[in-house]
N, C-alpha and C positions, 0 to 999 in steps of 0.2 A: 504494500500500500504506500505509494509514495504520497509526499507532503503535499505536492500540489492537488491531490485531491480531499486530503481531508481539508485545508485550508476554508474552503469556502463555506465549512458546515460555522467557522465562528463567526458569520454574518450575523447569527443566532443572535449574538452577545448587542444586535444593535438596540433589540426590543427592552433591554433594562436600563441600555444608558439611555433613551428617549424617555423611558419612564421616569430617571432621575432627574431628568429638565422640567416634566410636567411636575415630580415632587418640588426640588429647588424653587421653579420660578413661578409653579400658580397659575393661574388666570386661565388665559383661552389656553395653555401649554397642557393644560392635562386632556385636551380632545385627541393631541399628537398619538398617543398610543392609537386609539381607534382610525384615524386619520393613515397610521403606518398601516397597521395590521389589515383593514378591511377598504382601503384608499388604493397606498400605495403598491402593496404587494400585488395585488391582482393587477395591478396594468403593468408594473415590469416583467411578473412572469408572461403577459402576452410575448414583450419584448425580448425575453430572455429566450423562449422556447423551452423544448424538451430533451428528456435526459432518457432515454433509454437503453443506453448501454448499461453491462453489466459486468462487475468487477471479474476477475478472473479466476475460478474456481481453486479453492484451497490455496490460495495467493495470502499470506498471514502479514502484519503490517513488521515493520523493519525494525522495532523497536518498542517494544514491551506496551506503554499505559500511553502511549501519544497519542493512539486515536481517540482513546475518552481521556483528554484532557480538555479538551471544551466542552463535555457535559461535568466533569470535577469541577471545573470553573463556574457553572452554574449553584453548585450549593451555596459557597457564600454569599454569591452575587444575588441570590433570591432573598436569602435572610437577613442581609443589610438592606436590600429595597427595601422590604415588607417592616422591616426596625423603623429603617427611618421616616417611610410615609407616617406610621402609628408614631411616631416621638414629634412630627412636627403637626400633626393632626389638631391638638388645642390653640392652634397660631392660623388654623385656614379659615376663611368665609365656608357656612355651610355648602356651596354652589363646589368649592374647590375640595372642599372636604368628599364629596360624591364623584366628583369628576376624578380626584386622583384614586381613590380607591377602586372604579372602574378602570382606569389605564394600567395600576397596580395586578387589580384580577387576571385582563387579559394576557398581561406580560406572564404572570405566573400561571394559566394557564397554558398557553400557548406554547411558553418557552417551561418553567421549570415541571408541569407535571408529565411534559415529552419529555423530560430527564430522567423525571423519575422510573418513568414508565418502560425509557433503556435499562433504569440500573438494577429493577425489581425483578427482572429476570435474567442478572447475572449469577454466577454461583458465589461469588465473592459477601461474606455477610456484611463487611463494610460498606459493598456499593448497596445492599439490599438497606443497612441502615440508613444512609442516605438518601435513599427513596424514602423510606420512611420517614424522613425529617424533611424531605420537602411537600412530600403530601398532608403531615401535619401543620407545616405554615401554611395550608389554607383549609383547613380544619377537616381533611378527607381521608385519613391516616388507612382504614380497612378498604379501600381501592388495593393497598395492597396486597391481601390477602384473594378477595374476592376476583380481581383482574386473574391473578395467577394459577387460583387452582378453580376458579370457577367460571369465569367466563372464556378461556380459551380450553377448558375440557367441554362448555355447551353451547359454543358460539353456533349464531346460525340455526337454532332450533328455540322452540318455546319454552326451553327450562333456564334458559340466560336472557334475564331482565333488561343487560346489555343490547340487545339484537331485536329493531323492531323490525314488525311486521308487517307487509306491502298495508299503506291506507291507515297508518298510522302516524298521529299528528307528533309533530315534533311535543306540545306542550303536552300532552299525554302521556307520552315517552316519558317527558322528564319526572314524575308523577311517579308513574312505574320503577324507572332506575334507580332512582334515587331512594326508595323504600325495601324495593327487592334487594338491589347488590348489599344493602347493611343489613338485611335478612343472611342473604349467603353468606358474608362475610360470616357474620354470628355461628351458622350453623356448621362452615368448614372447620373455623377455629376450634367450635364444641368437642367436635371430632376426632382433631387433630389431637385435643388433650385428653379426651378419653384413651387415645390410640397410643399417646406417647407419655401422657404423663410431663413431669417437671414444674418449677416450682415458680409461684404466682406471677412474677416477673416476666418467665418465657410464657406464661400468657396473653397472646395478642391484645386480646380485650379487656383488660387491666390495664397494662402498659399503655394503650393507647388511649386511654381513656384520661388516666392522670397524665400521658406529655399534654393534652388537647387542656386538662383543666392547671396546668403551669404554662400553659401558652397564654390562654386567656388570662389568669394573673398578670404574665407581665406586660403584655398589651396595655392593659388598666394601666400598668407602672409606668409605661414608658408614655400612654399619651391620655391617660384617664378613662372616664368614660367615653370621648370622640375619639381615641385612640381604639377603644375594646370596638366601637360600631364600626369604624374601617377597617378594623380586621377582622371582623365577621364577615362585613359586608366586599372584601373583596376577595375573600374565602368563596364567597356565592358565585360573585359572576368568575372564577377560577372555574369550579366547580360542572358549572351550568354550559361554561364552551366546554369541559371535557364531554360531556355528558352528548353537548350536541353532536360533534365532534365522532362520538362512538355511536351515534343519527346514523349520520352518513354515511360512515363505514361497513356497515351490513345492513342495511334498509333493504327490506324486503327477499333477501337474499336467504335460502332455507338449504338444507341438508337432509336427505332423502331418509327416512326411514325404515330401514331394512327389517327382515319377517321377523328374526328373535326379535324385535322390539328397540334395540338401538341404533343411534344413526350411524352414517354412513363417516367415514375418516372426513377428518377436513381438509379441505380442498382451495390451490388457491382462487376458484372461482367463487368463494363464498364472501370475498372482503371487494368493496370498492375501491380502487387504485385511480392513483395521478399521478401523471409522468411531469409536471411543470417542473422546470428545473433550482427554479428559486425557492417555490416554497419549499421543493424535500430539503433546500440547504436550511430553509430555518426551522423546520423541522427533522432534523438530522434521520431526511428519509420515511416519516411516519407514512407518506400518504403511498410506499411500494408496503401496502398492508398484507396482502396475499400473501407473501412469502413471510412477515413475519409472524402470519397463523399457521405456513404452513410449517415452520420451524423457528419455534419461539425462543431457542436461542443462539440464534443467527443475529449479528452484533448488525449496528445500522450500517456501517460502512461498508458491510457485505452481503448486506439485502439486492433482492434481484427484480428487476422488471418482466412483469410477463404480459405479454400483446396480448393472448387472446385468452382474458379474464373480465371480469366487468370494470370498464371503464367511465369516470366520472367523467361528463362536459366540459367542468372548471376543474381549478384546485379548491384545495381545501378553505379557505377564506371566503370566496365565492358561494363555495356550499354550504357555510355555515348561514350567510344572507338569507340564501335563497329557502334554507329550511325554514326560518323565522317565520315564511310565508305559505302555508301549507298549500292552499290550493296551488301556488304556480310551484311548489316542490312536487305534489302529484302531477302537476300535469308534465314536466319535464321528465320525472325518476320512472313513475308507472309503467311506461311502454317500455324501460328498460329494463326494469324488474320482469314484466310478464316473457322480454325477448329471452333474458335468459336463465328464467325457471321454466321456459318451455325447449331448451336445448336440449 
């Protein structure tokens, strides 16, 4: 893996330092995030084109931790955003206090729960910690659990809360996800300690319950009450683009089930993919999806494209728009759900 191709995944790092000008400077500056994300992006990727070459099979990088050293660059860079929007939070007009906790969200969606989302399926427990510390800075800790042994063992069938169904409204979705996956989470972790045993700490759902309420403490501390509501509230909109986000990614797309009763292996035809070349840089590759359901731990840098899978219109920023609006999301996605669930 030579350097000039990871280079371009640290464009990544543009989304927090634009965040820190809307924290710094206030005013119209905290639109800048929404402005980057759902503005600019989409019309360079026009410009930029597509990427659909694929790295060179069993090609390993030249040098140990290089190629995630711009997702390790991401931990700090989330928990000092997310610090210091909440420590300067009692010094904003309420107008700025909402606006930067929105450009706050998106950046930590956008940018650190794709971090996390690489490192939670490392086998490494430090990167797996770090996941977990960034999906606690925006108060979503059991995504961890629940992404890993729950949603990619039922993706694309009706027992993964993740995976909607053709004709289903994005807001409805979020309804469902968001109450089922912290159901699964609950019921994998239960599982896992009846199965393994160990002592209250290695339980998920303890530990993650007290990081989330020493989180919330120091929020208060750090910017009081309007500190503790920006950091809820840009927990949500974090929360609410993943959520859309995993919309997109298998919208209507199903997995056959076979006579004994279970489905069918997954397939890269069951994930939505975009080949836009900008956005996989800032999202280090998320939207070559297929391949990483069809092998969840296949590192981003060596994710692969494949033409004849379902392919999305736009990229991903675009399709997060366009889902907002459900009638004209059905009328674009529909035909393309029915072309290929009737393959």
């Amino acid at each position: 893996m030579s350097v000039t191709r990871l280079l371009p995944f640290w464009i990544s790092m543009l989304m927090p330092v634009v965040a820190a000008m809307a924290i710094a400077w206030g005013g119209w500056w905290v639109l800048s995030v929404p402005v980057l994300i759902f503005g600019l992006i989409p019309v360079l990727d026009a410009a930029c084109g597509h990427e659909r070459g694929n790295p060179i099979e069993g090609t390993p990088p030249r040098a140990g931790l290089r190629p995630d050293l711009s997702l390790w660059a991401w931990v700090p860079t989330q928990v000092v955003m997310i610090g210091a929007a909440v420590a300067r939070a009692p010094a904003m007009t309420p107008g700025e206090r909402w606006g930067t906790a929105v450009a706050v969200g998106l950046v930590a969606g956008a940018g650190g729960i794709n971090v996390a989302h690489e490192l939670m399926h490392r086998r490494s427990a430090l990167a797996r910690g770090a996941a977990e510390l960034l999906m606690s800075s925006v108060g979503y800790p059991h995504f961890c659990v629940e992404h890993v042994h729950g949603h990619h063992r039922h993706v694309a069938t009706p027992l993964d809360p993740a995976s909607a169904e053709r004709g289903l409204s994005l807001y409805r979705f979020w309804g469902r996800t968001l109450v089922g996956s912290l159901r699964s989470a609950w019921r994998i972790e239960a599982r896992r300690r009846r199965e393994r045993g160990g002592t209250p700490w290695s339980d998920r759902r303890i530990r993650m319950a007290v990081v989330m309420l020493w989180a919330w403490g120091l929020a208060h501390w750090l910017g009081g009450t309007a500190g503790l509501v920006l950091f809820v509230t840009q927990g949500v909109v974090a929360v609410l683009l993943l959520e859309t986000i995993n919309y997109v990614e298998h919208y209507g797309l199903r997995r056959a089930r076979l006579p004994d009763g279970r489905y069918e292996r997954v397939q890269p035809r069951h994930s939505w993919n975009a080949s836009q070349r900008l956005t996989n840089w800032f999202l280090f590759n998320l939207q070559r999806h297929s391949d990483h359901h069809y092998l969840a731990s296949r590192p981003y840098w060596a994710l692969r494209h494949y033409p004849e899978v379902p392919q999305l219109p736009f990229g991903y920023a675009t399709a997060v728009l366009v889902a907002l609006l459900p009638p004209l999301w059905r009328r674009i996605m529909d035909p393309r759900v029915d072309h290929w669930m009737q393959d």
